[in-house]
DRENMAR-665723 format. One record per residue (C-alpha): residue number from 1; residue in one letter; x, y, z. Coordinates in steps of 0.02 Angstrom, whole numbers, m for minus. Example, Ala and Ser with C-alpha at 12.3 -4.5 7.8 and 13.67 -1.06 7.14 Angstrom:
BEGIN
  nr rest     px     py     pz
   1    A    615   m225    390
   2    S    684    m53    357
***
This chain:
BEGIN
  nr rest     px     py     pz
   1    X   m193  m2631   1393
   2    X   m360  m2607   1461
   3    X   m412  m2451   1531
   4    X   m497  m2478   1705
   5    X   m630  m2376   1792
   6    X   m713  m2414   1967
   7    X   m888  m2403   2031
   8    X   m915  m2240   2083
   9    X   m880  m2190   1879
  10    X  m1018  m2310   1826
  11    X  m1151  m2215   1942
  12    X  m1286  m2163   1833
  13    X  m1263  m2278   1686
  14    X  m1377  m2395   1614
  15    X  m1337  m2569   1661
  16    X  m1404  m2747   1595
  17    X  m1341  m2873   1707
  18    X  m1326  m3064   1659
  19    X  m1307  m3148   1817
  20    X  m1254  m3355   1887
  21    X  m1201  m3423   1728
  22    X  m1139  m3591   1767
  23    X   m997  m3687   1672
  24    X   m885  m3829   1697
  25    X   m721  m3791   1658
  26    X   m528  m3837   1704
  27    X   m445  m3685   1736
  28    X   m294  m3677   1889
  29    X   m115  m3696   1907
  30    X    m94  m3866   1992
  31    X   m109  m4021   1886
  32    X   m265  m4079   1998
  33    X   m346  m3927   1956
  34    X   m338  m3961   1772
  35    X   m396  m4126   1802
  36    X   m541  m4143   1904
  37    X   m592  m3968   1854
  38    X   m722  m3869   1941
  39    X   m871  m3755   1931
  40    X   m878  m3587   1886
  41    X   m988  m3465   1900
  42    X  m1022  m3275   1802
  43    X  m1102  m3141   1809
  44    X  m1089  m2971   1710
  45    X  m1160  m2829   1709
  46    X  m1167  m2706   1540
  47    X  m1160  m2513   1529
  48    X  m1215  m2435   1411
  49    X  m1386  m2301   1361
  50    X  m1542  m2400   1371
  51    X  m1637  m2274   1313
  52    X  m1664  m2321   1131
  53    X  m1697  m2514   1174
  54    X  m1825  m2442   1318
  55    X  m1897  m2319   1187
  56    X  m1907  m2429    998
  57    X  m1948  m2607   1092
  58    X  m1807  m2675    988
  59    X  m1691  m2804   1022
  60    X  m1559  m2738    916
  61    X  m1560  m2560   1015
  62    X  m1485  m2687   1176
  63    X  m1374  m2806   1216
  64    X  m1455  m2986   1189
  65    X  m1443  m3084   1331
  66    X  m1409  m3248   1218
  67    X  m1271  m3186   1137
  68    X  m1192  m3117   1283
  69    X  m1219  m3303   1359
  70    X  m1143  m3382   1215
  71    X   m975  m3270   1237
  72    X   m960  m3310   1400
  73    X   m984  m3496   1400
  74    X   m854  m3480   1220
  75    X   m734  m3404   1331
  76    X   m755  m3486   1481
  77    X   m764  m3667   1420
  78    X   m625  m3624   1302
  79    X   m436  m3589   1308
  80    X   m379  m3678   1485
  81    X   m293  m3546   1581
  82    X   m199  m3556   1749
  83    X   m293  m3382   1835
  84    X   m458  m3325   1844
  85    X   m404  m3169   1849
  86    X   m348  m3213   1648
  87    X   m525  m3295   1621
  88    X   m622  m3143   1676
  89    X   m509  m3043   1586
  90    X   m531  m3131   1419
  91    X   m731  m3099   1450
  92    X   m738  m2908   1470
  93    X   m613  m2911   1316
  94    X   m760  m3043   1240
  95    X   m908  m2947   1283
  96    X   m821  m2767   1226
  97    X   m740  m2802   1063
  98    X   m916  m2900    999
  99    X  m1045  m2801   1078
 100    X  m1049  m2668   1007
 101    X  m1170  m2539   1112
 102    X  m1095  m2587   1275
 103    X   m972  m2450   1343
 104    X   m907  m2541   1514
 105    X   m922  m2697   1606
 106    X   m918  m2761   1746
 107    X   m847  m2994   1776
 108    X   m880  m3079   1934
 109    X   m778  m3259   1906
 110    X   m820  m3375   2056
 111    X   m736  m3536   2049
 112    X   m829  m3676   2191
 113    X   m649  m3733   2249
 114    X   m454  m3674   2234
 115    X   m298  m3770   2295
 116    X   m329  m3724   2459
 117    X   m287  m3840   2601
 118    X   m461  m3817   2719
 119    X   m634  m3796   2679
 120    X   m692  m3657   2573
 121    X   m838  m3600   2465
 122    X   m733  m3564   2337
 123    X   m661  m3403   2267
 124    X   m702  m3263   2147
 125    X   m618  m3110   2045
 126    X   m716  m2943   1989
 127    X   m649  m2823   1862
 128    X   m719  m2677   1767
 129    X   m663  m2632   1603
 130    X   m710  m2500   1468
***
C-alpha cells in the first residue's frame, strides 16, 4: 500500500509541476460512461532536489517533462477503470516506480462530466503519494 503524506510535509521541497494534460478517455461505472467517454484532465506536480538539474544544466539531473507526459497519457488512455480515484492512483504509482529522482507526488484527475443528474463542470480527485 502506498504511504501517504499531506501538504504541509511537502513544504520546502523542490517541485516540477506538469500541469492541464488533456486526454480522452472512458473511464466510469455506468455503461454510458464507458461509451460516450469524456475528457480528462491532469496535472502533477514532482518532489524531489532540484539542485543538481539547477546546478549541471542537465536534463538527466530532472524529471523530463516528455516522459512524464508520456506516462500519464499511457496510463490514462489505458486500462478502462470504473474510479478516478483508481486512475490517479495508477499515475503516482506510474510516475514513482519509473522516475527515478522524484521522491513524492502530487495527481489532480478532473473528469468534464460524471453521472450526475444536473449541470456540472465536472469533477476531480487529488492524491499525494511518496
Amino acid at each position: 500500500m502506498a504511504e501517504t503524506m499531506d501538504s504541509d510535509q511537502m513544504q520546502g521541497m523542490d517541485a516540477v509541476r506538469v500541469q492541464k494534460m488533456v486526454f480522452q478517455a472512458r473511464h466510469g461505472c455506468s455503461p454510458a460512461e464507458r461509451e460516450v467517454g469524456a475528457t480528462f484532465t491532469v496535472d502533477v506536480d514532482l518532489f524531489f532536489d532540484c539542485s543538481a538539474a539547477g546546478l549541471s544544466d542537465d536534463l538527466g539531473d530532472t524529471a523530463d517533462v516528455a516522459e512524464v507526459y508520456d506516462i500519464v497519457q499511457e496510463v490514462v488512455t489505458g486500462t478502462v477503470r470504473n474510479l478516478v480515484e483508481t486512475v490517479a492512483e495508477d499515475i503516482s504509482q506510474a510516475l514513482l516506480q519509473r522516475l527515478d529522482i522524484v521522491e513524492a507526488v502530487r495527481v489532480v484527475l478532473h473528469k468534464d462530466r460524471g453521472p450526475m443528474a444536473g449541470p456540472s463542470a465536472g469533477y476531480e480527485v487529488e492524491i499525494f503519494r511518496w
